[in-house]
Backbone bond lengths (Angstrom), bond angles and torsions (degrees), N, CA, C in turn:
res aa  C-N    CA-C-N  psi(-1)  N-CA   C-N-CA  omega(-1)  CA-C   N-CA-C  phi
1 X - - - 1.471 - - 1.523 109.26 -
2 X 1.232 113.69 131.85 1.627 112.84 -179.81 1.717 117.86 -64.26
3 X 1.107 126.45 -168.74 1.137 120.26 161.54 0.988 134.71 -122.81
4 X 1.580 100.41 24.75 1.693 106.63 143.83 1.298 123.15 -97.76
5 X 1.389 107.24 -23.80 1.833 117.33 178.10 1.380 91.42 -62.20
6 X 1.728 134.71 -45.17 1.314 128.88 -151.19 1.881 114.22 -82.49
7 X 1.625 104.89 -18.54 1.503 124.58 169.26 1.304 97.38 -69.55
8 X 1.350 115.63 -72.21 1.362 111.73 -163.14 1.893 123.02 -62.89
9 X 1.139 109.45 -17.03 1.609 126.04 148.15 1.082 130.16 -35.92
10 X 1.691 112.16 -60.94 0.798 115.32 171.82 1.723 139.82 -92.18
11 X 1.015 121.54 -1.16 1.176 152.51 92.13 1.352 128.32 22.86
12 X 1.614 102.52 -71.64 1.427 108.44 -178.47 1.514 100.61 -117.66
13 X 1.441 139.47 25.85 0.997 147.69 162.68 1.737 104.84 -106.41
14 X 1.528 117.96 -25.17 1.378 99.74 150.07 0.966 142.87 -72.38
15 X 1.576 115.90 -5.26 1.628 140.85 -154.35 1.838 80.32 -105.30
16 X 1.496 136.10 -55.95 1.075 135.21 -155.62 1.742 93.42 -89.22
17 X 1.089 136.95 18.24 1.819 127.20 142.40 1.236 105.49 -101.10
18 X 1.228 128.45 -18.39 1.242 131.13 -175.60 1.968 100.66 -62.17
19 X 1.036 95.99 -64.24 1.634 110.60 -157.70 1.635 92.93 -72.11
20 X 1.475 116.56 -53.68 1.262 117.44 -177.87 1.884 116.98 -41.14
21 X 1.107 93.42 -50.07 1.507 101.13 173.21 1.499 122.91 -54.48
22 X 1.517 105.76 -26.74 1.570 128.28 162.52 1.356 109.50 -52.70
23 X 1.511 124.84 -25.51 1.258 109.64 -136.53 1.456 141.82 83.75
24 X 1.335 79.55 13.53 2.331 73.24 174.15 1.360 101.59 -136.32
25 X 7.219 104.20 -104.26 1.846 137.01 -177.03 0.927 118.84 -50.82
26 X 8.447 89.85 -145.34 1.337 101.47 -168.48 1.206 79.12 -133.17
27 X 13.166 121.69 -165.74 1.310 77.07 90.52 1.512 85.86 145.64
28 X 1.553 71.10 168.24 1.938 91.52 -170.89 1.375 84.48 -107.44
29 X 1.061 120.05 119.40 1.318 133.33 151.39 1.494 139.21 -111.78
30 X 1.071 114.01 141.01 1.860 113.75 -171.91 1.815 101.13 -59.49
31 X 1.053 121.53 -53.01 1.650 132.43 159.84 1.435 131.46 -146.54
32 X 1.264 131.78 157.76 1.214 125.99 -150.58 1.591 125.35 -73.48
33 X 1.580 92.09 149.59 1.637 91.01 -169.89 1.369 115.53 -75.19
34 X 0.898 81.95 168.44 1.997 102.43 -168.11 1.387 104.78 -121.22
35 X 1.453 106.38 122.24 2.042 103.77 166.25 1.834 96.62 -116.34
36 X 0.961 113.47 139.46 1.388 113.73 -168.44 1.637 102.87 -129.02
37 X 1.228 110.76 126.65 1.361 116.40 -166.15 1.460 122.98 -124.37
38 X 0.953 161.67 113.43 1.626 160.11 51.22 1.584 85.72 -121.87
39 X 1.350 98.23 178.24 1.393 128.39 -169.72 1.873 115.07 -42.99
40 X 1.475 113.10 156.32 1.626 93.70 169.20 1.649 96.25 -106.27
41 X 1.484 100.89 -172.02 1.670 98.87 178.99 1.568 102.71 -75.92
42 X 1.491 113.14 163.87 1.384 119.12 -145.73 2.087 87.62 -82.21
43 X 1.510 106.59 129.38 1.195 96.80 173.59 1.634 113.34 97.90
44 X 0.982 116.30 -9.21 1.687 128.03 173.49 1.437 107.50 -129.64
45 X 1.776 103.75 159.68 1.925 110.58 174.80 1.018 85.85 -113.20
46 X 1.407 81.41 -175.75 1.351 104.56 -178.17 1.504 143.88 -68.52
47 X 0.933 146.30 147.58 1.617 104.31 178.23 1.204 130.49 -65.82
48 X 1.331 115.62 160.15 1.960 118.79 -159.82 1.753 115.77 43.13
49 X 1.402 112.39 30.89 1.232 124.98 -167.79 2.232 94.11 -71.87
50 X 1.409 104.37 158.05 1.620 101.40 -160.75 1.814 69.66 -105.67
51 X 1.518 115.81 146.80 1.142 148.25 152.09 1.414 142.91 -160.62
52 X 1.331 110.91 138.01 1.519 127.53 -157.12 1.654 97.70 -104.67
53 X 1.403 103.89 127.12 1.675 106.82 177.03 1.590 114.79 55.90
54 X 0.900 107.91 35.87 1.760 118.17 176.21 1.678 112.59 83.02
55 X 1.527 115.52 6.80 1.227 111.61 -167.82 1.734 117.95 -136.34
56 X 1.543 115.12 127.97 1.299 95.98 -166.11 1.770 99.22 -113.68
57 X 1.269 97.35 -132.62 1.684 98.87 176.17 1.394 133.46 -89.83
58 X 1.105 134.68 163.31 2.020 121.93 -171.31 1.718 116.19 -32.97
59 X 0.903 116.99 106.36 1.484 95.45 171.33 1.351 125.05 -96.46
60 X 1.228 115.61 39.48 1.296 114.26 171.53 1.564 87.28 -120.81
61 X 1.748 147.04 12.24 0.959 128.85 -158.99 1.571 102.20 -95.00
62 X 1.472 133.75 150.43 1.583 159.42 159.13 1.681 103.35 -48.82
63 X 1.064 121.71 -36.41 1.256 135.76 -141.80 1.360 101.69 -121.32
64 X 1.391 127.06 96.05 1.583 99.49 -179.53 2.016 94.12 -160.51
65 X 0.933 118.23 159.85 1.715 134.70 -166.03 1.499 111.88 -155.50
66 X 1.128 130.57 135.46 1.119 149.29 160.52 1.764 129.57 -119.36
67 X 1.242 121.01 143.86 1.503 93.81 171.30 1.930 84.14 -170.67
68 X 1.143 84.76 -176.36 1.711 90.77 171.97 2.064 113.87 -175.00
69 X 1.376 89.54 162.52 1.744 96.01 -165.11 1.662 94.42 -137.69
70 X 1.730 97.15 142.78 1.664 94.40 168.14 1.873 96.01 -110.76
71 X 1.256 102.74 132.98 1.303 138.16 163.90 1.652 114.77 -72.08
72 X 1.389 121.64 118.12 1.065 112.26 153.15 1.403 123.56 -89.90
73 X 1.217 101.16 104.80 1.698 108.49 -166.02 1.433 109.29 -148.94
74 X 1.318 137.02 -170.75 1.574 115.79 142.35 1.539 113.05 -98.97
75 X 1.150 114.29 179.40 1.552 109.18 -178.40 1.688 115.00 -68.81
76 X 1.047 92.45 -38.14 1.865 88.71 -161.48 2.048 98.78 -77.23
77 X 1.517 112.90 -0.65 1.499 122.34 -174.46 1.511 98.85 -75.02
78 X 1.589 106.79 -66.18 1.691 134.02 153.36 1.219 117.18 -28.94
79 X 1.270 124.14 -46.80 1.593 107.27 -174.66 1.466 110.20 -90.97
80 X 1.322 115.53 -38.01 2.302 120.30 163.41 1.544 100.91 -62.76
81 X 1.054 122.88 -10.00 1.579 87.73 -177.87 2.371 90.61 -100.92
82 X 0.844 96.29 -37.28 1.849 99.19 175.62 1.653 110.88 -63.32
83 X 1.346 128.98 -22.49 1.357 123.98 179.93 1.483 104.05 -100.88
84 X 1.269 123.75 -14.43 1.262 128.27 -154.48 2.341 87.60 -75.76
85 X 0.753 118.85 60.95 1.547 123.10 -165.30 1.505 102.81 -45.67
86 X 1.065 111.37 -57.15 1.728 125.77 -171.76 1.588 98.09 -62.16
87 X 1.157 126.95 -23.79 2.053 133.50 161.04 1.271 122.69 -69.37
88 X 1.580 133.45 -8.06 1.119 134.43 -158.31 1.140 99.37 -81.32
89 X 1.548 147.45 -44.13 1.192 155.88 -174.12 1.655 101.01 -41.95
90 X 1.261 107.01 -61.38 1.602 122.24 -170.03 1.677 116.53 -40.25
91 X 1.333 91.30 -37.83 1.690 93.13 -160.33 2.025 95.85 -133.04
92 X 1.263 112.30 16.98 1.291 108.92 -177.23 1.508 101.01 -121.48
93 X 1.012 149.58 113.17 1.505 147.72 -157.46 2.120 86.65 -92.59
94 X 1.393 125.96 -35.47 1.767 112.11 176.44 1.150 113.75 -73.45
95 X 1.211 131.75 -14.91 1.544 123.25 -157.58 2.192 87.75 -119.72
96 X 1.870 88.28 134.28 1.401 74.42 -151.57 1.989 76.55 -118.01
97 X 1.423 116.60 11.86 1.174 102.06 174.29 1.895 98.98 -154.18
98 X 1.167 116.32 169.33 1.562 97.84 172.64 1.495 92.67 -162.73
99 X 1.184 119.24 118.09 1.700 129.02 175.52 1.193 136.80 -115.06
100 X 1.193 138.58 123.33 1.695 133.92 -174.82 1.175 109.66 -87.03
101 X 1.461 125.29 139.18 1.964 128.14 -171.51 0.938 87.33 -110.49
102 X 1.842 139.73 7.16 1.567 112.52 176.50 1.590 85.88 -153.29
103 X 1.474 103.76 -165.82 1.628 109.56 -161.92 1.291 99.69 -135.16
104 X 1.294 120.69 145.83 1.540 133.25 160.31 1.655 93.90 123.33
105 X 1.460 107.63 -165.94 1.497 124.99 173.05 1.685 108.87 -56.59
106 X 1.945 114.45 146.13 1.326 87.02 -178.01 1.558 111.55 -79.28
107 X 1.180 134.09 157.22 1.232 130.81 177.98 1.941 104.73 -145.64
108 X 1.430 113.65 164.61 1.149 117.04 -173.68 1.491 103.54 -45.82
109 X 1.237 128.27 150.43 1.847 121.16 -175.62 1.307 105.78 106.51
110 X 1.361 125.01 -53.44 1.471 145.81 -149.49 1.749 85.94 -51.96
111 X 1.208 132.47 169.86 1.006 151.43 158.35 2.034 121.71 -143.77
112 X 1.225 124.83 140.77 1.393 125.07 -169.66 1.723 112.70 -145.86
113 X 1.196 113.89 143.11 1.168 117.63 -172.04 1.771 119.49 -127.14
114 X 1.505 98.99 106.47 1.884 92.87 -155.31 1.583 87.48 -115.38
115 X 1.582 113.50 -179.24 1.539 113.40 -179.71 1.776 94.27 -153.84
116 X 1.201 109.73 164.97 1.598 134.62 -169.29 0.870 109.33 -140.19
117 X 1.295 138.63 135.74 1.631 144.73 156.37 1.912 114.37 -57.55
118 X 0.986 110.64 145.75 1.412 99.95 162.50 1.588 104.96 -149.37
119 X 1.234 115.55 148.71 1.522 124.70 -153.94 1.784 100.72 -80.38
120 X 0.997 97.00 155.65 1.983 102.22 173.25 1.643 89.83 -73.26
121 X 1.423 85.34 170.42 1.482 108.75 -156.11 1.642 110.48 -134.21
122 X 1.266 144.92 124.20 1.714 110.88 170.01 1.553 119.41 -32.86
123 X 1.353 127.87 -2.19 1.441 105.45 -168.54 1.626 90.13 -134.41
124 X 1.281 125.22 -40.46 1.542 113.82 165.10 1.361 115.08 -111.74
125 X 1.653 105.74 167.62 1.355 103.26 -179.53 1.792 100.58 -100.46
126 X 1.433 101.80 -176.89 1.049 116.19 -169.60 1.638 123.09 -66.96
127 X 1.307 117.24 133.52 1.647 122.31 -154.10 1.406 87.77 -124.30
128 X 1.498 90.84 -175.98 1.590 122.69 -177.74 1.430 93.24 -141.42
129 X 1.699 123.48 114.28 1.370 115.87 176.42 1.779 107.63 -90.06
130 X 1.479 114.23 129.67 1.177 114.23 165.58 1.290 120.99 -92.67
131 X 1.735 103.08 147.00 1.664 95.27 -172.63 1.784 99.70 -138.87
132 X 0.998 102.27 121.63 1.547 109.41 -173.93 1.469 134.32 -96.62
133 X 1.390 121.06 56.01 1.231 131.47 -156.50 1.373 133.42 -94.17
134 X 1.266 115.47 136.93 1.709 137.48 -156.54 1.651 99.67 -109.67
135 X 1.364 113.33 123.60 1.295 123.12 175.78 1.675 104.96 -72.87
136 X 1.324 137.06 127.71 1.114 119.19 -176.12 1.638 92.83 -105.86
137 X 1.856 117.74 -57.60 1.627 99.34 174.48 1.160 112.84 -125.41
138 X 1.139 143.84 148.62 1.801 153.21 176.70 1.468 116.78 -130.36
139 X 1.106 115.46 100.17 1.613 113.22 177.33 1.684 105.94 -99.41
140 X 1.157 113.55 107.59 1.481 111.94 -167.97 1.578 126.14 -53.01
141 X 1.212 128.41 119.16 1.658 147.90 170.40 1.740 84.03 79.61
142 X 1.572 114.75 51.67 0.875 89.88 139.61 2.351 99.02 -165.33
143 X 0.830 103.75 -10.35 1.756 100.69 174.73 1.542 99.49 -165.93
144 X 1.040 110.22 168.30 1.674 134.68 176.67 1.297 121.08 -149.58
145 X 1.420 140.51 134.71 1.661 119.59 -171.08 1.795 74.76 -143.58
146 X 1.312 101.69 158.47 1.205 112.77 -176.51 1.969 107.25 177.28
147 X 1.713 100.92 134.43 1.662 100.73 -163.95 1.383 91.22 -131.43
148 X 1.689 120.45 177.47 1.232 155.51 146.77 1.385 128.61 136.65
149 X 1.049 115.88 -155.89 1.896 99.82 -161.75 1.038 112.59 -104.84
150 X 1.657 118.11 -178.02 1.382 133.15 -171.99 1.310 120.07 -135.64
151 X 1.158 122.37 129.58 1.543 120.81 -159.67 1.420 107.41 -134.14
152 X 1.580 135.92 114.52 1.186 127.80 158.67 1.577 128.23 -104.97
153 X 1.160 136.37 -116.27 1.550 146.10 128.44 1.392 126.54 -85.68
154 X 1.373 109.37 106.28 1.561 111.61 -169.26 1.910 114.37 67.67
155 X 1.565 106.46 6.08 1.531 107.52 163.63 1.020 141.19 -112.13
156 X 0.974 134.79 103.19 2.106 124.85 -157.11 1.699 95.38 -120.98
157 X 1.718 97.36 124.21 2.022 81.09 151.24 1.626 91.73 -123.49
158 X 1.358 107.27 154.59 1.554 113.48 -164.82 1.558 108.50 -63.57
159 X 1.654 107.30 -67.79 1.202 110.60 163.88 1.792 108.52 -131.50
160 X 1.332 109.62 168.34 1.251 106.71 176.92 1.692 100.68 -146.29
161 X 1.530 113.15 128.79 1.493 114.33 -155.06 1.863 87.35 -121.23
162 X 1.308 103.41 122.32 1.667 112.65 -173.84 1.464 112.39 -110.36
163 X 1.581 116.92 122.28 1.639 97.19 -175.60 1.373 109.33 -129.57
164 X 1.197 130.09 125.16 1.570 137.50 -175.19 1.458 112.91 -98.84
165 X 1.138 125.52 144.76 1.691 125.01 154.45 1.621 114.83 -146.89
166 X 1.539 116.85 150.15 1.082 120.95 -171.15 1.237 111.01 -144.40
167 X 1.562 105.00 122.09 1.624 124.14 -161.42 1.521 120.89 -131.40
168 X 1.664 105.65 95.98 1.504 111.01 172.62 1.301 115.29 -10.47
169 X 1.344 127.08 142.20 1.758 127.22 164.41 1.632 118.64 -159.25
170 X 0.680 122.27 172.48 1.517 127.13 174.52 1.540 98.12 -45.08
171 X 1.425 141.63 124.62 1.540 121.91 146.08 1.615 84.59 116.39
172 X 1.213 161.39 -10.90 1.574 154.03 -112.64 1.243 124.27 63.41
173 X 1.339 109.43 -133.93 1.665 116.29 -152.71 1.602 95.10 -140.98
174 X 2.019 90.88 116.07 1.309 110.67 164.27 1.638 118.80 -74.57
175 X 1.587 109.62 126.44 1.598 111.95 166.05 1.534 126.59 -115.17
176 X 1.424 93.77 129.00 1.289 103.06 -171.03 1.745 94.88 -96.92
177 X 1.462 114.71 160.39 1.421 118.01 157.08 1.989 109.52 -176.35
178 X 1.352 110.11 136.39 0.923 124.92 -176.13 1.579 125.07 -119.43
179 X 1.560 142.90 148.23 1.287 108.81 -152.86 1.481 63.49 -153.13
180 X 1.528 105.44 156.60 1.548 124.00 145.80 1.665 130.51 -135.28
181 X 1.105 120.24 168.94 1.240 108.21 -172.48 1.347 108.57 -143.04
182 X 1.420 127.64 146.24 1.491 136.70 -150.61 1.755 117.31 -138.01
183 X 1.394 122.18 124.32 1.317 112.10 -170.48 1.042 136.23 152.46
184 X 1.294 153.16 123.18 1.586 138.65 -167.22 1.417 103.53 -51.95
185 X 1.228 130.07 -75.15 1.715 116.24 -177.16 1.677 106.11 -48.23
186 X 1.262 127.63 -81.68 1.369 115.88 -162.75 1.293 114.75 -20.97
187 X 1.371 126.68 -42.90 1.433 152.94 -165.76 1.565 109.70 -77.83
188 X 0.703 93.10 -25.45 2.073 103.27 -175.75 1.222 85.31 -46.65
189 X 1.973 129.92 -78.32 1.107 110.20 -154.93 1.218 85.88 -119.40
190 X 1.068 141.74 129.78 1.708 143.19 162.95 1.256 113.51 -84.97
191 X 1.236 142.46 -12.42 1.540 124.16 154.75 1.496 129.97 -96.02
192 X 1.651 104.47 10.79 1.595 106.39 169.78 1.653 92.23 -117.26
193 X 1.350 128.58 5.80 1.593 129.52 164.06 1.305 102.84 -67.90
194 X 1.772 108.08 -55.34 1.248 112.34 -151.80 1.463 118.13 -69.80
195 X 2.090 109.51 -29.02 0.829 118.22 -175.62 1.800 107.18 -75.66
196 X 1.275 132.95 -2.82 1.409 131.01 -169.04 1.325 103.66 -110.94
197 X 1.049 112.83 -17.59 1.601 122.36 160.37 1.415 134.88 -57.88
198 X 1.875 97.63 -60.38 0.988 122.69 150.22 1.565 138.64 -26.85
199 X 1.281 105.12 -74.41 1.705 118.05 163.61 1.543 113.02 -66.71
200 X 1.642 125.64 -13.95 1.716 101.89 164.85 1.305 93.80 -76.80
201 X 1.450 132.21 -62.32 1.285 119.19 -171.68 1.327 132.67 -42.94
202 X 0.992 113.00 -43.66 1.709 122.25 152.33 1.209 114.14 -28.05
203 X 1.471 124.15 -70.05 1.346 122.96 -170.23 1.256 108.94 -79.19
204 X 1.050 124.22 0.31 1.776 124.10 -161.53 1.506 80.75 -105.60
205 X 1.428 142.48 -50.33 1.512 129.32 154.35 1.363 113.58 -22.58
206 X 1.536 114.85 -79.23 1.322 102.41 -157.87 1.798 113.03 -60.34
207 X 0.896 90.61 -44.77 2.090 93.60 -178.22 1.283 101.14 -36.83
208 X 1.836 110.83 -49.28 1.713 86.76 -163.32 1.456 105.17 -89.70
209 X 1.333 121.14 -4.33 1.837 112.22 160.80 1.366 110.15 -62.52
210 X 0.951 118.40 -40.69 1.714 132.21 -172.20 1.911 85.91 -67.98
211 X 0.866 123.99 -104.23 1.685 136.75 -171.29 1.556 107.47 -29.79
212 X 1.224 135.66 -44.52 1.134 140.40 152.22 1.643 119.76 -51.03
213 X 0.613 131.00 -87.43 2.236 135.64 140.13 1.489 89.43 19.99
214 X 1.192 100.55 -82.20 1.963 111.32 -164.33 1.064 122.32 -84.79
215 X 1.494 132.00 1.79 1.041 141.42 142.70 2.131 117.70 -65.77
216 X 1.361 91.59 -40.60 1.790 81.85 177.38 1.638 94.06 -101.37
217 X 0.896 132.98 35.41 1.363 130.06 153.81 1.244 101.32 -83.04
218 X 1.390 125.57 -80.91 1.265 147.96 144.01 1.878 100.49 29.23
């Protein structure tokens, strides 16, 4: 196991005593991340909230992370290597499978089915979290938003609404992305959610700066 798969394990193996105990679930950055916590007003984000086609992530959600990285890449390098879903395996050391439920380019509709390891726990053993996700909008080389849940052994998040954008700049392509998460377990403890959230997204930054990087080297 690398030792980023083995951070991010553990990580989300603190997140899985957390919830279990409930009774039942992911850096170089351009500037600093933001976890933003209790609810927004009903019908508004957050501020500097990331959204694609006028729409970002739940804002009524407990659970929520933001952060962002500039890529030296070009944009349209950055945005095929992040949609490329069925590629994530390659260059993502957490995601240990990545599947398309439909065919062609992804586009709003699209739906994908990826999975993560998560470490045993004193109270569960070791899972594979599934996450089953529906593109809701994608405006090409430039955002993607896409939600739904995650299911392991003894792990549920209800839904989880993910939003990316990618914006030409001096140097390559700045990425923004913001995620939330929804649910009686996620919710149990919301600041060891936020923090396991946090650090996949983190690393799920650097990989695709890293994989993006060496792709326009290439």
């Amino acid at each position: 196991m690398s030792a980023t798969r083995s951070r991010l394990g553990i990580r989300l193996a603190a997140l899985a005593v957390s919830l279990a105990a409930a009774g039942g679930t992911l850096a170089v950055t351009a500037a600093p991340a933001q976890a933003a916590s209790g609810p927004a007003h009903p019908g508004r984000h957050h501020a500097g909230a990331v959204e694609c086609r006028g729409l970002g992530t739940d804002p009524d959600a407990l659970v929520r992370y933001r952060s962002e990285i500039l890529i030296h890449a070009p944009l349209s390098t950055v945005f095929r290597t992040q949609t490329d879903v069925e590629r994530w395996p390659s260059w993502q050391d957490a995601v240990l499978t990545g599947e398309r439920l439909d065919s062609g380019p992804l586009r709003a509709g699209s739906a994908f089915r990826w999975t993560t390891p998560v470490a045993a726990t004193p109270l569960t053993p070791a899972t594979t979290l599934t996450i089953t996700s529906t593109v809701r909008q994608l405006q090409r080389d430039n955002c993607v938003r896409w939600s739904g849940p995650a299911t392991g052994d003894a792990i549920h998040i209800d839904e989880g609404t993910h939003v990316w954008t990618f914006t030409k700049v001096k140097g390559g392509t700045l990425v923004r992305t913001e995620e939330t998460w929804t649910g009686d377990q996620a919710e149990t403890d919301v600041d060891l959610s936020t923090e396991a959230l946090g650090a996949g997204l983190e690393v799920w930054l650097k990989d695709l700066k890293a994989a993006a990087e060496a792709r326009s080297a290439c």
